[in-house]
Backbone as a chain_set.jsonl record, in Angstrom:
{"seq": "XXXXXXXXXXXXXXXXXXXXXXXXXXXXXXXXXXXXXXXXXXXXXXXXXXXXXXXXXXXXXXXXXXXXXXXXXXXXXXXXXXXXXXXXXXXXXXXXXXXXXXXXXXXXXXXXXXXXXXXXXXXXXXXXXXXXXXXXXXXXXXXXXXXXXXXXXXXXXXXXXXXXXXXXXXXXXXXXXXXXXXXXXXXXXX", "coords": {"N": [[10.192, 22.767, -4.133], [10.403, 19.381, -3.086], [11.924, 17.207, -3.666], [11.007, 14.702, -3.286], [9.908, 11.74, -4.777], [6.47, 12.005, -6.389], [4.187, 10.865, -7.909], [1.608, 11.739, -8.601], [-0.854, 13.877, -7.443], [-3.023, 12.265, -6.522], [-2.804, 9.401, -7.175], [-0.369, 9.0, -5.709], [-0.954, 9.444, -2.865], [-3.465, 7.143, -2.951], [-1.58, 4.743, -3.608], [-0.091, 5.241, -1.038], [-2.102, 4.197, 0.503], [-2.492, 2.197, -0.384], [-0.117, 0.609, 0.519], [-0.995, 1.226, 3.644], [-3.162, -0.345, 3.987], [-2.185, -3.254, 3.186], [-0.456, -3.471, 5.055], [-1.62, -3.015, 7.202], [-3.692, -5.082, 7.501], [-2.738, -7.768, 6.677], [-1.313, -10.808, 7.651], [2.02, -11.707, 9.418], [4.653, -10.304, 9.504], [6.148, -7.429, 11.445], [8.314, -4.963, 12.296], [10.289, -6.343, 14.346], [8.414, -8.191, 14.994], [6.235, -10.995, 15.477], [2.789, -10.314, 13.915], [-0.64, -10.488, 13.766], [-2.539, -9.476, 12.648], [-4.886, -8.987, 13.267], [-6.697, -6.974, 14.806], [-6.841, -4.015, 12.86], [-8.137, -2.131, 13.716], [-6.659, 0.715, 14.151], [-5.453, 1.885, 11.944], [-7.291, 1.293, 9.934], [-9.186, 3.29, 10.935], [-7.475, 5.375, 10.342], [-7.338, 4.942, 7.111], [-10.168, 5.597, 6.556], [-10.419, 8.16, 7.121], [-8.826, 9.221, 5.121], [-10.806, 9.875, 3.206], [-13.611, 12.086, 1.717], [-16.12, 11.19, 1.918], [-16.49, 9.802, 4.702], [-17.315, 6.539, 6.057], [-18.647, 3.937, 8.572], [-16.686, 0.742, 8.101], [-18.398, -2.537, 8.112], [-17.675, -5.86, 9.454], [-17.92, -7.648, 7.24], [-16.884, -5.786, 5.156], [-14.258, -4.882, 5.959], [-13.156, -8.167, 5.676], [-13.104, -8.387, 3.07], [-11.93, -6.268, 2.015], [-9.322, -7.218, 3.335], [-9.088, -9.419, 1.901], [-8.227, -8.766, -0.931], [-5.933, -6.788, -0.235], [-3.59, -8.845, 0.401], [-3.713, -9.783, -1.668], [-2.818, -7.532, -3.356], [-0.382, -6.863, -1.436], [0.971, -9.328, -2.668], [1.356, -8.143, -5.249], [3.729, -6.205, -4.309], [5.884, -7.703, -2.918], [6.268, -9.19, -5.567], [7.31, -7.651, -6.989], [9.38, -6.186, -5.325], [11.073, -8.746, -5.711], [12.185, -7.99, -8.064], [10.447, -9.432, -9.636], [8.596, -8.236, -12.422], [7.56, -8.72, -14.466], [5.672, -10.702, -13.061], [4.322, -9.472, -11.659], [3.08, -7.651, -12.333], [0.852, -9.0, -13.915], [-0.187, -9.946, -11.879], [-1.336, -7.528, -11.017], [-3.223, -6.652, -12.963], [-4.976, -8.883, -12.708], [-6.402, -8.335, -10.507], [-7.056, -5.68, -10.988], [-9.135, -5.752, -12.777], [-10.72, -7.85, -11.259], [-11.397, -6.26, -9.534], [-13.344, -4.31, -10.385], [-11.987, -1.9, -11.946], [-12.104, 0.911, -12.903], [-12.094, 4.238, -14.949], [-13.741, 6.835, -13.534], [-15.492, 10.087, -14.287], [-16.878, 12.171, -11.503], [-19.139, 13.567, -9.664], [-19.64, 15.05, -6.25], [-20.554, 15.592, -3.304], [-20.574, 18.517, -2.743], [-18.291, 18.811, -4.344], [-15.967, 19.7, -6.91], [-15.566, 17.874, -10.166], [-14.056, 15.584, -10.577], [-11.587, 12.205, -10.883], [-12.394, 8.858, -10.065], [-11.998, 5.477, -9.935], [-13.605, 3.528, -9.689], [-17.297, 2.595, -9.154], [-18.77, 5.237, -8.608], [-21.084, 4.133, -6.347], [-20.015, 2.183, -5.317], [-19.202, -1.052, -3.616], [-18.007, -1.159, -0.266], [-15.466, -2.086, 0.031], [-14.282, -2.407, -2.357], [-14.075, 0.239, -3.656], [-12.271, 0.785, -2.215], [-10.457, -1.224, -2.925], [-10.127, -0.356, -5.526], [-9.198, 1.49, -7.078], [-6.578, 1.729, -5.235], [-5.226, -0.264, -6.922], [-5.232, 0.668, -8.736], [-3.725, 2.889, -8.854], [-0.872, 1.721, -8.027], [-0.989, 0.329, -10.702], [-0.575, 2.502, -12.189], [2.542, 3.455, -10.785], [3.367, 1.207, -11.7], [3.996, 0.734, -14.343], [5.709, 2.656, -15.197], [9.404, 4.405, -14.897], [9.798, 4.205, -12.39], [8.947, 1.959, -10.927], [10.715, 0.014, -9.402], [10.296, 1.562, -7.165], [8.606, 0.392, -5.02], [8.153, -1.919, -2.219], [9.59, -4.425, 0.212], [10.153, -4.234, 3.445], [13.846, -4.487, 4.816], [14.266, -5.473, 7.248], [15.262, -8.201, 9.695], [12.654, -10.184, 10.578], [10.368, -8.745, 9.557], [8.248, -7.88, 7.672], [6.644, -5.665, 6.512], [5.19, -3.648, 3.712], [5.746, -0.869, 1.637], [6.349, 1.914, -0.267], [8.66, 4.012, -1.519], [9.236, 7.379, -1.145], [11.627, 8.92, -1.384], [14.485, 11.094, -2.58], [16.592, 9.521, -3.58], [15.918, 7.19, -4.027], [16.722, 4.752, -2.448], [15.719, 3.774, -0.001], [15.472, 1.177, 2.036], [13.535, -0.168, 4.566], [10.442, -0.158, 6.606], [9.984, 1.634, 8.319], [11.215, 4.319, 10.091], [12.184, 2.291, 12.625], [11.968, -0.145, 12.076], [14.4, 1.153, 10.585], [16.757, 1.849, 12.861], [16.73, 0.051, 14.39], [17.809, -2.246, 13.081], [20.258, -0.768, 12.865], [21.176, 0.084, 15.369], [21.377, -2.831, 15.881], [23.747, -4.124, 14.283], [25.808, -2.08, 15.216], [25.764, -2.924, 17.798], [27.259, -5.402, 17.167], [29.323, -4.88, 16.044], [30.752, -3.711, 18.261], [30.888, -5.958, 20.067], [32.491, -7.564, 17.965]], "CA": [[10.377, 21.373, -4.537], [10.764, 18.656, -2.093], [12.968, 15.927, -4.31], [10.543, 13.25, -3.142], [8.754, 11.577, -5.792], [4.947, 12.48, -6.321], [3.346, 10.477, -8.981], [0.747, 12.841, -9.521], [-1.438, 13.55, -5.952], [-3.985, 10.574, -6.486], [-1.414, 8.458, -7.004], [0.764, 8.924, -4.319], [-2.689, 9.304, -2.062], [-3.939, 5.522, -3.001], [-0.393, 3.898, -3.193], [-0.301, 5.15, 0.274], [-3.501, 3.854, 1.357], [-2.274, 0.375, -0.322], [0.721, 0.265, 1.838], [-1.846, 1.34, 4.679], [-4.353, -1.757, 3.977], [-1.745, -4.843, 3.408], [0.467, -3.676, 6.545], [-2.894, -3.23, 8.073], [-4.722, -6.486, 7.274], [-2.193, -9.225, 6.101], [-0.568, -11.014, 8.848], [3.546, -11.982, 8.984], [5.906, -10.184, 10.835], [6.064, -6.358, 11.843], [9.261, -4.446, 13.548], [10.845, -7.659, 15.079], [7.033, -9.67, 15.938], [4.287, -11.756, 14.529], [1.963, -9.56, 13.481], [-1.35, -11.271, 13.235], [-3.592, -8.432, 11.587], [-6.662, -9.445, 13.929], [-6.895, -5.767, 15.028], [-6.464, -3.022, 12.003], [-9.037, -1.14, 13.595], [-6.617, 2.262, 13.664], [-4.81, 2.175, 10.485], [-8.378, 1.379, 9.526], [-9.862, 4.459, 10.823], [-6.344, 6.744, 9.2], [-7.5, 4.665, 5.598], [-11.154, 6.094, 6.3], [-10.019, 9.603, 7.422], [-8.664, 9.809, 3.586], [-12.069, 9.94, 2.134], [-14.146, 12.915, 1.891], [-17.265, 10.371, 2.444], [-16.164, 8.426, 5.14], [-18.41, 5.863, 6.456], [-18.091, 3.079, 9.217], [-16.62, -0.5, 7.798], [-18.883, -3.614, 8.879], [-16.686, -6.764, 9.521], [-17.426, -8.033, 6.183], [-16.223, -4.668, 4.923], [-12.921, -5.969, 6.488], [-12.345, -8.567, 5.554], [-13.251, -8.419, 1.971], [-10.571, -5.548, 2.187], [-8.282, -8.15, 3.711], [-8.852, -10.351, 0.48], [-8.048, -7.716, -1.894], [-4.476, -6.678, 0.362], [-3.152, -9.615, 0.498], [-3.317, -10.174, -3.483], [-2.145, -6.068, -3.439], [1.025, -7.783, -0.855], [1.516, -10.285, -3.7], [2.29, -7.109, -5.951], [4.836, -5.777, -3.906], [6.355, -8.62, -2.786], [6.892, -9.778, -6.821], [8.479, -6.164, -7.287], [10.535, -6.305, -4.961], [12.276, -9.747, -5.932], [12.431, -8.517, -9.435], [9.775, -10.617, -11.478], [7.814, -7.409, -12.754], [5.757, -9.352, -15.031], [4.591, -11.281, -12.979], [3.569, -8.252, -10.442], [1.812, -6.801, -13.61], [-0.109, -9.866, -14.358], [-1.407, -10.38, -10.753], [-1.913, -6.585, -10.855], [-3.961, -7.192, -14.302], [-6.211, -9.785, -12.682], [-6.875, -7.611, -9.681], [-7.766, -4.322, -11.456], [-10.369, -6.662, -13.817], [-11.549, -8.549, -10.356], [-12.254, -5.024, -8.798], [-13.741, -3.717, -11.471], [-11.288, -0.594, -11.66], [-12.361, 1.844, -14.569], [-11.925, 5.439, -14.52], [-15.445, 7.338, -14.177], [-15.503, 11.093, -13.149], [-17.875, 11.845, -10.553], [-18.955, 14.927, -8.516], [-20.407, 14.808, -5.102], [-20.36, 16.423, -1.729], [-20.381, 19.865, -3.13], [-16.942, 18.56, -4.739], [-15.86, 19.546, -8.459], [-15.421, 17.01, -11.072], [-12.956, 14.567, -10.016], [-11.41, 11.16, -11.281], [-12.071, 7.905, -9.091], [-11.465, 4.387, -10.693], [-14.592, 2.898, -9.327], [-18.555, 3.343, -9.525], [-19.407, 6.059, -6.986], [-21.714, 3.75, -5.302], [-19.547, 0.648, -5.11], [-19.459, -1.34, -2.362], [-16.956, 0.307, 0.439], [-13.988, -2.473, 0.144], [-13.999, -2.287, -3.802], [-14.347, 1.346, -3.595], [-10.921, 1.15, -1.884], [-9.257, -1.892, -3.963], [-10.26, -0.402, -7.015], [-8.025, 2.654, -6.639], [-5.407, 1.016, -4.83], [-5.011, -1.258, -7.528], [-5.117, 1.587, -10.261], [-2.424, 3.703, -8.028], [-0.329, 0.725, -8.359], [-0.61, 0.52, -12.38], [0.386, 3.605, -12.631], [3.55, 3.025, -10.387], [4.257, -0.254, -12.4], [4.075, 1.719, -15.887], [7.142, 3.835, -14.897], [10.937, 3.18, -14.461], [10.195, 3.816, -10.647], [8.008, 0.859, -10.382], [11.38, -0.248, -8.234], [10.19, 2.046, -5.628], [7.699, -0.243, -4.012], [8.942, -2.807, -1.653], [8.979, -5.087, 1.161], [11.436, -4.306, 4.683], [14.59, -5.926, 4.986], [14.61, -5.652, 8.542], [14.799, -9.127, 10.533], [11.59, -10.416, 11.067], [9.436, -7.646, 9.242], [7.747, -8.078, 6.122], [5.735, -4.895, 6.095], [5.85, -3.198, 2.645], [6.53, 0.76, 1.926], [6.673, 2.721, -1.655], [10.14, 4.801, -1.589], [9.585, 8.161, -2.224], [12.83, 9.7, -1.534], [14.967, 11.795, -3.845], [17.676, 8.862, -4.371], [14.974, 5.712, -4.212], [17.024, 3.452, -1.436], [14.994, 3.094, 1.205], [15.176, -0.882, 2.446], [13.303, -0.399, 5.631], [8.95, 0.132, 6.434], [9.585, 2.393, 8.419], [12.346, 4.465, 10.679], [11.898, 2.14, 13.656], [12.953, -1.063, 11.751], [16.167, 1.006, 10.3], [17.122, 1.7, 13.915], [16.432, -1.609, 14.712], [19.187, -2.797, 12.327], [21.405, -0.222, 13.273], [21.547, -0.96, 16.521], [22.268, -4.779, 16.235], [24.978, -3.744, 13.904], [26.687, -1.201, 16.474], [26.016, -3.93, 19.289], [27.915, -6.679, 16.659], [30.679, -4.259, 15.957], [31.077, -3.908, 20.056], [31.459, -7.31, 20.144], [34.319, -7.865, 17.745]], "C": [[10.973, 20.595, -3.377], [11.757, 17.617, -2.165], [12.447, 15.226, -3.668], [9.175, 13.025, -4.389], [7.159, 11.508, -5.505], [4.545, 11.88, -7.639], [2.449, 11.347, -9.083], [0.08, 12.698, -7.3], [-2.194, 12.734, -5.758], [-3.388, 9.879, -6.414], [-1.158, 7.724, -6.433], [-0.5, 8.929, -3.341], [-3.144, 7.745, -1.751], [-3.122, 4.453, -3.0], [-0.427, 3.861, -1.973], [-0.893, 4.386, 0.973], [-3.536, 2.173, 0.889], [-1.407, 0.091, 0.447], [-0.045, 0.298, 2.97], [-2.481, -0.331, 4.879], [-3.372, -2.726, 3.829], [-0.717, -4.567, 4.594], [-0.461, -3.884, 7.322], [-3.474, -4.719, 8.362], [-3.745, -7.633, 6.524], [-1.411, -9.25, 7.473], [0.99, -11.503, 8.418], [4.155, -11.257, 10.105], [6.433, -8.21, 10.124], [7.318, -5.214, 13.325], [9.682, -5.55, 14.481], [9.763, -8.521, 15.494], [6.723, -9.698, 15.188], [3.871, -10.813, 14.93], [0.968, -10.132, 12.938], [-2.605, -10.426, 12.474], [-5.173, -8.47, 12.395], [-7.326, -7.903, 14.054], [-6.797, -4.598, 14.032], [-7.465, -1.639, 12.33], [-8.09, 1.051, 13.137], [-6.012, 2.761, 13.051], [-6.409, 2.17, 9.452], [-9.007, 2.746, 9.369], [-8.866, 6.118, 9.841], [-7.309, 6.488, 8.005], [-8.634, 5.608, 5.561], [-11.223, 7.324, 6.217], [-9.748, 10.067, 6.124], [-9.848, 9.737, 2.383], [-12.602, 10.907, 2.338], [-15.957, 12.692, 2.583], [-17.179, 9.448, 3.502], [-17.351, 7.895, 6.149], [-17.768, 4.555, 7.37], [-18.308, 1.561, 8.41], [-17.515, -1.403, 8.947], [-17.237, -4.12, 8.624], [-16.308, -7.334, 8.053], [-16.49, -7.146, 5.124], [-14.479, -5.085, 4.679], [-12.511, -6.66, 6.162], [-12.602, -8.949, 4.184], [-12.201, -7.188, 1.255], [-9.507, -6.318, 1.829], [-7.837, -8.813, 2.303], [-8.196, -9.608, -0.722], [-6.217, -7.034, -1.166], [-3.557, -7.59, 0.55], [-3.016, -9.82, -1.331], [-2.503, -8.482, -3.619], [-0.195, -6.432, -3.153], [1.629, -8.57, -2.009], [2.45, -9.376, -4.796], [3.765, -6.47, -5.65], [5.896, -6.48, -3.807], [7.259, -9.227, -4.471], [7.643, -8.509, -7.442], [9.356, -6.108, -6.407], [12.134, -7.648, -4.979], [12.416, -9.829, -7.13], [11.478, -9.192, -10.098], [8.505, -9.334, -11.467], [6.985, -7.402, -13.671], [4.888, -10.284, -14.621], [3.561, -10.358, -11.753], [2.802, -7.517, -11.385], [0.769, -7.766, -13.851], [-0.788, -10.075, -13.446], [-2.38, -8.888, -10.19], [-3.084, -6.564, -12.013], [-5.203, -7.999, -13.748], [-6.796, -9.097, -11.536], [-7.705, -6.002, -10.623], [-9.042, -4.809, -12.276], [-10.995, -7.385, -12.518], [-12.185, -7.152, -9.405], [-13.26, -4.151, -9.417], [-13.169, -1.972, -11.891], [-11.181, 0.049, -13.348], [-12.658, 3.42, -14.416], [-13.57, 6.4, -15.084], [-14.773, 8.713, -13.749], [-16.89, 11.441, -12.634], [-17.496, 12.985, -9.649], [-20.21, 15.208, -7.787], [-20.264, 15.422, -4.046], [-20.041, 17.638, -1.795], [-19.096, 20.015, -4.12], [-16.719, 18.888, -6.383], [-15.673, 18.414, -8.974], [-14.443, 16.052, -10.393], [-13.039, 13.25, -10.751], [-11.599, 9.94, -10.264], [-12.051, 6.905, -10.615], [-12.596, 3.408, -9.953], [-16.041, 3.316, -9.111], [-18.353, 3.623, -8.115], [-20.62, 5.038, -6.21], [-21.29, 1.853, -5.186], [-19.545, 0.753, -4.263], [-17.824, -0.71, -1.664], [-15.643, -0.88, -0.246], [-13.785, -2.669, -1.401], [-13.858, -0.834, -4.124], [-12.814, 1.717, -3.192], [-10.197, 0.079, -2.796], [-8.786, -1.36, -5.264], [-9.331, 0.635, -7.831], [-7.084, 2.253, -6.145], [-4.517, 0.44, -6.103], [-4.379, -0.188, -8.815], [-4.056, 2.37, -10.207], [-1.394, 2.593, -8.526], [0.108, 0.498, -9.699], [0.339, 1.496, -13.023], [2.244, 3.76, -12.714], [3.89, 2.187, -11.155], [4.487, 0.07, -13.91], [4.724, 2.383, -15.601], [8.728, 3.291, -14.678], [10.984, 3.554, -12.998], [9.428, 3.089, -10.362], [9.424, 0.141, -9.18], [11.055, 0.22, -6.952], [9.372, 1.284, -4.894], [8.655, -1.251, -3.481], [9.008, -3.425, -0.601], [10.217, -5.108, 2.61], [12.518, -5.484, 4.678], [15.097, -6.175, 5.763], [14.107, -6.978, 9.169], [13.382, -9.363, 10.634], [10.888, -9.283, 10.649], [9.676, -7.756, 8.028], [6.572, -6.805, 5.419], [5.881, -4.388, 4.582], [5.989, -1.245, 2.768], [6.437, 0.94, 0.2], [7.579, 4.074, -0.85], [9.942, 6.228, -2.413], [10.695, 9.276, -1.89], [13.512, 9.861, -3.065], [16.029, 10.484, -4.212], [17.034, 7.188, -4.467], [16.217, 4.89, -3.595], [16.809, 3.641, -0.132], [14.97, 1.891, 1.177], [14.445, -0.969, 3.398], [11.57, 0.509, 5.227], [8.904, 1.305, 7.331], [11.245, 2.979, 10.127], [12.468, 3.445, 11.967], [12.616, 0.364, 13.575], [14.485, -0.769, 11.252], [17.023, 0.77, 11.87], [17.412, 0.586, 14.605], [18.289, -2.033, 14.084], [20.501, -2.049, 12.44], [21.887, -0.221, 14.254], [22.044, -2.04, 16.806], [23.533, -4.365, 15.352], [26.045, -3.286, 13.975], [26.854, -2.245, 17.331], [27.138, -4.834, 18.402], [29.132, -6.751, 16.415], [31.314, -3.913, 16.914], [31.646, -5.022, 20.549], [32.891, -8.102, 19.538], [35.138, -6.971, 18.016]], "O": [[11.923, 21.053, -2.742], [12.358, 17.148, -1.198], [13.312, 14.643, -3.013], [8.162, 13.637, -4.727], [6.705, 10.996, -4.482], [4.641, 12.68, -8.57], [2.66, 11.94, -10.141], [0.384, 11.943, -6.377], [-2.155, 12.273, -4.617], [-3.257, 9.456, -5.265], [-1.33, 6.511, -6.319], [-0.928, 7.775, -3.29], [-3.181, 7.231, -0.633], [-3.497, 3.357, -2.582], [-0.712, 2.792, -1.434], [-0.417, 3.865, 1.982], [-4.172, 1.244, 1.386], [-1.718, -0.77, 1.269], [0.116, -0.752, 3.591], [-2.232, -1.179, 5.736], [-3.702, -3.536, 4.695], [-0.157, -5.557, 5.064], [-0.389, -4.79, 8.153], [-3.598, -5.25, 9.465], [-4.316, -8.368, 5.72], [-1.01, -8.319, 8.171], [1.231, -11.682, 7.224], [4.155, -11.54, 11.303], [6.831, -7.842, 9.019], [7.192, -4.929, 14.516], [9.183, -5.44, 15.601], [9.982, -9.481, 16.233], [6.7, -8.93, 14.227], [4.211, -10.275, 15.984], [1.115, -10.466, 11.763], [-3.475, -10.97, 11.793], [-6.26, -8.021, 12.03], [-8.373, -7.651, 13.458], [-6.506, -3.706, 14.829], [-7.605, -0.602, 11.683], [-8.468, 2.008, 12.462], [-5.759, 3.957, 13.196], [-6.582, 2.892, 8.47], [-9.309, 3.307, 8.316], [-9.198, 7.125, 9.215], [-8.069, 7.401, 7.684], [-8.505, 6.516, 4.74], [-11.967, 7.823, 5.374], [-10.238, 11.142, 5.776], [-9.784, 9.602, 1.161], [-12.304, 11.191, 3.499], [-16.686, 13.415, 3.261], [-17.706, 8.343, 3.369], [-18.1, 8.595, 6.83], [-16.653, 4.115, 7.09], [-19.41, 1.111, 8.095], [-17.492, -1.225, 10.165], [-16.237, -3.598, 8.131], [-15.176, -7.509, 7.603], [-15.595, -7.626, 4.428], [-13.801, -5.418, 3.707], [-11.296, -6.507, 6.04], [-12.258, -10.119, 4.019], [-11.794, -7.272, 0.097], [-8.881, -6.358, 0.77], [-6.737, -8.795, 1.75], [-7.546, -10.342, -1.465], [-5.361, -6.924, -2.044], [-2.488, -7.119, 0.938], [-1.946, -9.992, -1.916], [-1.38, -8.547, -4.121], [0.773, -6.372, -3.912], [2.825, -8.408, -2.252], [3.611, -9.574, -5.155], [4.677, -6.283, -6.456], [6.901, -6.147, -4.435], [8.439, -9.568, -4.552], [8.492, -8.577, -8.331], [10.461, -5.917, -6.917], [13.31, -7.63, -4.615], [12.666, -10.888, -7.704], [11.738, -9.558, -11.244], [7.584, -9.408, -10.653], [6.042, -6.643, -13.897], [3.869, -10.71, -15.165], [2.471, -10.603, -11.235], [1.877, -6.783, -11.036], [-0.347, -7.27, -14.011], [-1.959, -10.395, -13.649], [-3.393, -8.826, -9.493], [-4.15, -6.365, -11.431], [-6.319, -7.828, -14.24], [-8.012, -9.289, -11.541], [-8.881, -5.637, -10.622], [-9.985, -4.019, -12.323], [-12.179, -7.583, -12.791], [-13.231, -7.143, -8.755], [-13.911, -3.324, -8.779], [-13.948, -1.037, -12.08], [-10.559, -0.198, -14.381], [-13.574, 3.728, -13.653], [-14.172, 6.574, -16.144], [-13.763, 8.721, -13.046], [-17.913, 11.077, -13.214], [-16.443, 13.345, -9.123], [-21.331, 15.476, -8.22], [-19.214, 16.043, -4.21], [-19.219, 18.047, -0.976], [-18.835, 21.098, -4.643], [-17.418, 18.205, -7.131], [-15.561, 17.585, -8.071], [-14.42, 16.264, -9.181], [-14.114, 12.917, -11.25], [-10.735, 10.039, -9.393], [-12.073, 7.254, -11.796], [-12.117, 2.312, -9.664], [-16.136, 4.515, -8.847], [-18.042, 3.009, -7.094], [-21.013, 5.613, -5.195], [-21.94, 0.817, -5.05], [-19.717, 1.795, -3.63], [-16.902, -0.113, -2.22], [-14.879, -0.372, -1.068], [-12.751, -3.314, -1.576], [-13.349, -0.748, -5.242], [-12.208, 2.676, -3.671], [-9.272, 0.536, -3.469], [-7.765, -1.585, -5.914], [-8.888, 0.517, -8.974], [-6.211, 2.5, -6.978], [-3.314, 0.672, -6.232], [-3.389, -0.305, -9.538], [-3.405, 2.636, -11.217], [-1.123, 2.739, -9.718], [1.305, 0.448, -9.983], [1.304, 1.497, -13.786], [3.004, 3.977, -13.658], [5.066, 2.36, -11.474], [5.34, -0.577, -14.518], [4.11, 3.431, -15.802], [9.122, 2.16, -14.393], [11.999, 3.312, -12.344], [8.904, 3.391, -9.289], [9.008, -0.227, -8.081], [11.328, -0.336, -5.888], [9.466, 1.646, -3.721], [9.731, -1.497, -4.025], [8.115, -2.893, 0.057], [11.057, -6.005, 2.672], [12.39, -6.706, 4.599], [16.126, -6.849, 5.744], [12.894, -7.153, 9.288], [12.835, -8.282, 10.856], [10.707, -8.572, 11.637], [10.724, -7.759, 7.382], [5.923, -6.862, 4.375], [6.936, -4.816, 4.113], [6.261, -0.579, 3.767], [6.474, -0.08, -0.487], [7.231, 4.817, 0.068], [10.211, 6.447, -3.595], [10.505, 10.456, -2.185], [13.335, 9.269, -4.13], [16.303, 10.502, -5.412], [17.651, 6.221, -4.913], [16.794, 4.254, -4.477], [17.677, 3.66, 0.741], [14.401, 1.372, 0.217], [14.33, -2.183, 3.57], [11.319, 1.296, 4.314], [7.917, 2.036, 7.243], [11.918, 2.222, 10.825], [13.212, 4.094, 12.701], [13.336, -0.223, 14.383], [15.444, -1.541, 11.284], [17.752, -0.2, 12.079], [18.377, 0.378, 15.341], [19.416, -2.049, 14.578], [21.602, -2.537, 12.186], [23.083, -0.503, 14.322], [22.885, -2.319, 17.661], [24.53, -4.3, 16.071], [27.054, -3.586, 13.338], [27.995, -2.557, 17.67], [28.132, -5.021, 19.104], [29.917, -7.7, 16.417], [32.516, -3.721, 16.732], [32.637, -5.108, 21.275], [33.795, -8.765, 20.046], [36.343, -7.172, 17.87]]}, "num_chains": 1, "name": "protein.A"}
């Protein structure tokens, strides 16, 4: 046992891969910079690496992604300041705009398996639609707190918390450091 939470391995798998896609593709502010998202090509190619089918995104691919992470961002964002109905309701109109419905489906020599979208949807619904459903899950639990958005200076990336005591504040070790540092330098100073 590891004492980090595991929603189930799909789950935790497609939560992932939503933190992946709106740090990836929404722009704001990343480890102390603007962060304009123009580039996602190689968080792109990680997201694709987690498919057993993976196939190369066109542009529209991209940024029909993009559209779909940015309303995902909206989720996190309204969980982390507390209003968790209204992060259910914009999760609600997303899982009904992706069309996210649980088929099972077995392909590539693969047993039975659950996805949450028709096996031959298009690729960036194919990923919202799961994302979105990962997400439900998370928000139907009393650790829907674990998702969340850095509260390091200038960085708005988001993150799902799965440590054993759920307080993580930071996207990733590089912004805690960050803050621990200016905090040592501030305490030097007085």
């Amino acid at each position: 046992m590891t004492g980090q939470v595991n929603f189930d391995s799909h789950t935790s798998e497609v939560v992932a891969a939503a933190v992946l896609a709106v740090n990836a593709l929404t722009p704001g502010y990343a480890r102390g910079r603007a962060y304009s998202a123009t580039d996602p090509a190689e968080q792109l190619r990680e997201l694709a690496a987690r498919t057993p089918r993976p196939r190369q995104a066109s542009t529209a691919d991209i940024e029909q992604l993009r559209t779909y992470a940015v309303r995902l961002r909206e989720v996190f964002t309204a969980v982390d300041d507390g209003r968790i109905d209204d992060a259910c309701e914009r999760l609600n109109a997303l899982l009904r705009d992706t069309l996210a419905a649980p088929v099972l489906a077995r392909h590539d020599g693969e047993p039975w398996h659950l996805h949450f979208h028709a096996v031959d949807a298009e690729w960036a619904r194919s990923w919202a639609a799961p994302m979105a459903t990962g997400l439900a899950f998370v928000l139907g639990t009393p650790d829907h707190d674990r998702l969340g958005v850095c509260t390091a200076p200038a960085c708005d990336r988001v993150f799902v918390d799965v440590s054993r005591n759920g307080t993580r504040r930071f996207c990733s070790t590089a912004c805690q450091n960050r803050v621990k540092a200016a905090a040592f330098r501030a305490r030097q100073r007085d």
